[in-house]
BAFI-3210 file (N, C-alpha, C; in Angstrom, 3 decimals, decimal comma, padded with zeros to 6 digits):
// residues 89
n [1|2|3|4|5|6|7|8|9|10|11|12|13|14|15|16|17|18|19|20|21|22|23|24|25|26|27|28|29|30|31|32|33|34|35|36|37|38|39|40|41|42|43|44|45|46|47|48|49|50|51|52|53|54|55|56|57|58|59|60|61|62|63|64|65|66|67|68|69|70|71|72|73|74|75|76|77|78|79|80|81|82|83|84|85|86|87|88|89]
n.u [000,851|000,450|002,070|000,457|-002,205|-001,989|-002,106|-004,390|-006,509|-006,519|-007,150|-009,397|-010,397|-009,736|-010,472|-012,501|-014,792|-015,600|-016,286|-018,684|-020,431|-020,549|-021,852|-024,055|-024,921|-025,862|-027,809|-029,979|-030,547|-031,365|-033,792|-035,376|-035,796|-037,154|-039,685|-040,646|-041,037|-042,848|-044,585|-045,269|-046,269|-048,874|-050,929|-049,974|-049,040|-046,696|-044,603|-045,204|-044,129|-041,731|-040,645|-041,785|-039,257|-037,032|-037,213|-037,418|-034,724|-033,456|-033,861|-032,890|-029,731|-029,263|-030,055|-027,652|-025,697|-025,601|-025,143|-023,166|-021,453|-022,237|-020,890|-018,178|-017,318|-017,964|-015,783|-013,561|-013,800|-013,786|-010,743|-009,986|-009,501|-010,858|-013,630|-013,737|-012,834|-012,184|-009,068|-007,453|-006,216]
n.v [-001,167|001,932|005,098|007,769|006,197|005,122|007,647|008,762|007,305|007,626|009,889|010,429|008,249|009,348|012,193|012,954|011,398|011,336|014,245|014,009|012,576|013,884|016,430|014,949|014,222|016,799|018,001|016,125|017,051|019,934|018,879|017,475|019,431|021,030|019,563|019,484|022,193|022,821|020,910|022,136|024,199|024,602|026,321|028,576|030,605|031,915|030,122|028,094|028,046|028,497|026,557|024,721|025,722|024,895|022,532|021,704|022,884|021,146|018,345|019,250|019,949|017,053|015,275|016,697|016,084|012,889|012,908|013,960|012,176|009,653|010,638|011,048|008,524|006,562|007,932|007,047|004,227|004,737|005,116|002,967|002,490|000,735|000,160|001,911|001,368|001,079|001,888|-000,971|-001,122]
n.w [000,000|-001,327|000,435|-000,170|-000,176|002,168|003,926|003,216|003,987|006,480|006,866|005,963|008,069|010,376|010,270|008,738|008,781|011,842|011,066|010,020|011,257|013,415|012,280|011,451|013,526|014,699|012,798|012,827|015,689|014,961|013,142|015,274|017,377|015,573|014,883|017,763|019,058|017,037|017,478|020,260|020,347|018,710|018,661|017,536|015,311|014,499|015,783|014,951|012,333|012,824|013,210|011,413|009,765|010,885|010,702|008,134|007,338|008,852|007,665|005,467|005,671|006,764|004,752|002,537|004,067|004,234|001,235|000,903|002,132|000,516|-001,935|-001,139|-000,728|-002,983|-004,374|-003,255|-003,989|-006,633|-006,744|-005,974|-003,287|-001,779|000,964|003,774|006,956|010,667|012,326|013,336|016,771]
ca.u [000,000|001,605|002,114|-000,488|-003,361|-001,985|-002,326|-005,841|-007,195|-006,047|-007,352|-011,035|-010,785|-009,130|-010,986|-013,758|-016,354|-016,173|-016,642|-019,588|-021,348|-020,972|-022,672|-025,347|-025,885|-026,465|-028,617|-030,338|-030,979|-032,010|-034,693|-036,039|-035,694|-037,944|-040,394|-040,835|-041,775|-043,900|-046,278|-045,584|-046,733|-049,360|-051,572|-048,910|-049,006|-045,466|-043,628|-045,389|-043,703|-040,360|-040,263|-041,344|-038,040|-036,129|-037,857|-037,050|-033,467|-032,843|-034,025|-032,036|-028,684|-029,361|-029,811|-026,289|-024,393|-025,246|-024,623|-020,792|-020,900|-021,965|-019,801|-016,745|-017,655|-018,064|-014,512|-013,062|-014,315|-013,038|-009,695|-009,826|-008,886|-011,817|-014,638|-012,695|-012,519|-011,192|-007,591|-007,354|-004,981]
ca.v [000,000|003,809|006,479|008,489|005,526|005,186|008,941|009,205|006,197|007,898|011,683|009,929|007,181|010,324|013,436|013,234|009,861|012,029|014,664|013,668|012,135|015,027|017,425|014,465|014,866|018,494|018,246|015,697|017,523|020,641|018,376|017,276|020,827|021,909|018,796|019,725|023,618|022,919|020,488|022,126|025,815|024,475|027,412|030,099|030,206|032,641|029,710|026,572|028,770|028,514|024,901|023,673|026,224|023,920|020,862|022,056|023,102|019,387|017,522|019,752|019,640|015,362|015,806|017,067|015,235|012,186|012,685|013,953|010,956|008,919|011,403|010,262|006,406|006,962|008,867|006,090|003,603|005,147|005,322|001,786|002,613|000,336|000,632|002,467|000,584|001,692|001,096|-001,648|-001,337]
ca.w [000,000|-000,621|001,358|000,095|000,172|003,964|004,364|002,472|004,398|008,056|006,701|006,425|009,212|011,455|010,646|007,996|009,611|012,737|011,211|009,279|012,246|014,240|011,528|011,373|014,939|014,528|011,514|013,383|016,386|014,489|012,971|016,643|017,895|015,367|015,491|019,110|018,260|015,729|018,519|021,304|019,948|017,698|018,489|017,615|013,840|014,383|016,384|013,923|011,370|013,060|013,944|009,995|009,118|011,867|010,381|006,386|007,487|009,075|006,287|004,093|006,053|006,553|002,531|002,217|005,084|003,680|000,040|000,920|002,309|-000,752|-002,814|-000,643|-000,811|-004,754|-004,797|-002,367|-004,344|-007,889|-006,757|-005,775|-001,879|-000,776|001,568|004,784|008,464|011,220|011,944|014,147|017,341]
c.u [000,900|001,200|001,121|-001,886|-003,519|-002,686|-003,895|-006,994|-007,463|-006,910|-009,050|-011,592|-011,125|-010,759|-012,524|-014,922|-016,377|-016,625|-018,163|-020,758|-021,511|-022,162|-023,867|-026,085|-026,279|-027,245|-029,922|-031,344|-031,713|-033,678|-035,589|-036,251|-037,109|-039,384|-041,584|-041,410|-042,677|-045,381|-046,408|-046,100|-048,007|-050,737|-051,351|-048,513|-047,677|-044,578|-043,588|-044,499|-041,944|-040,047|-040,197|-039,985|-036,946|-036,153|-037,082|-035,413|-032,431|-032,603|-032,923|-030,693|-028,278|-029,103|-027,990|-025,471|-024,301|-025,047|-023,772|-020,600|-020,576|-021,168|-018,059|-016,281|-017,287|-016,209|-013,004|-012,798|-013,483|-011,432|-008,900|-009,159|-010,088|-012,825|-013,333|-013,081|-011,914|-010,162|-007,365|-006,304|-004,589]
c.v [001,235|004,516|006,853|007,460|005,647|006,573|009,385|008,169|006,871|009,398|010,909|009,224|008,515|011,575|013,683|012,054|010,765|013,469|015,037|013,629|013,288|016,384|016,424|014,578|015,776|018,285|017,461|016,507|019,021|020,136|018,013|018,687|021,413|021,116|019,668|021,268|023,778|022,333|021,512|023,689|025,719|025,662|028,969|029,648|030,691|031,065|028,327|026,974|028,433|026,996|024,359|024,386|025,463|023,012|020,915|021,739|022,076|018,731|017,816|019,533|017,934|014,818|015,684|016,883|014,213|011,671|013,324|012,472|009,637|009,193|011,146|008,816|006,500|007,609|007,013|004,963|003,768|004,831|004,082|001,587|001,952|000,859|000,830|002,196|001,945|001,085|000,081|-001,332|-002,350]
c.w [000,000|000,081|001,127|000,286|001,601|004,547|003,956|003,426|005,941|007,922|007,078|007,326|010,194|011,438|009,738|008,696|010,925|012,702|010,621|010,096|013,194|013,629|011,453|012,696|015,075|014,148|012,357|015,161|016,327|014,141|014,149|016,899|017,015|015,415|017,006|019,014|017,763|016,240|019,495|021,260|018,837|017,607|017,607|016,066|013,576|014,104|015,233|012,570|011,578|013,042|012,376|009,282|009,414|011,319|008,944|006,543|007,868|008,411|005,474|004,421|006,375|005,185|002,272|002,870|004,015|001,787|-000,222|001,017|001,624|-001,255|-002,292|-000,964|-002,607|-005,167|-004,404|-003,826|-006,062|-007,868|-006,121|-004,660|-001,097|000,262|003,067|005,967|009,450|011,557|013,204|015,669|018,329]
res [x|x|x|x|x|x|x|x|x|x|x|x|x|x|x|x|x|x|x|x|x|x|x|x|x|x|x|x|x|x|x|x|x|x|x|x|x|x|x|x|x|x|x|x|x|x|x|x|x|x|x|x|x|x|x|x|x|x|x|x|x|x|x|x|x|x|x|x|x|x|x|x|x|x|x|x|x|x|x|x|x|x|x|x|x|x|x|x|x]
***
């Protein structure tokens, strides 16, 4: 295996899968956040207003986490560096 596969394999194990999952937890918790708004104000046509923007804005950022994520896999995958593990120790 070369250097740079080693180094390309460690950049996505290392810093991109966590940082993926962390923006899905966001995106994720945006989506709840606004969920929750959207019942718990269902009188308040302002706040139901805010919560489906929360709700839209989830979806949409979930949207575009996980199709980097395909778009990585797909790149991965092209460049014939396999599906990516983590590194055993």
């Amino acid at each position: 295996m070369s250097v740079l596969t080693k180094f390309l394999k460690a950049v996505v194990i290392q810093i991109v899968n966590p940082l993926i999952y962390l923006l899905a937890a966001g995106a994720f918790v945006v989506f709840i956040w606004g969920v929750f708004v959207f019942i718990m104000n269902a009188g308040d046509e302002t706040k139901r207003k805010e919560g489906r923007q929360a709700i839209f804005w989830g979806i949409i950022g979930l949207v575009i986490i996980f199709g980097a994520y395909g778009i990585i896999n797909a790149v991965l995958g092209t460049f014939n560096l396999g599906p990516i593990t983590p590194i055993s120790r």
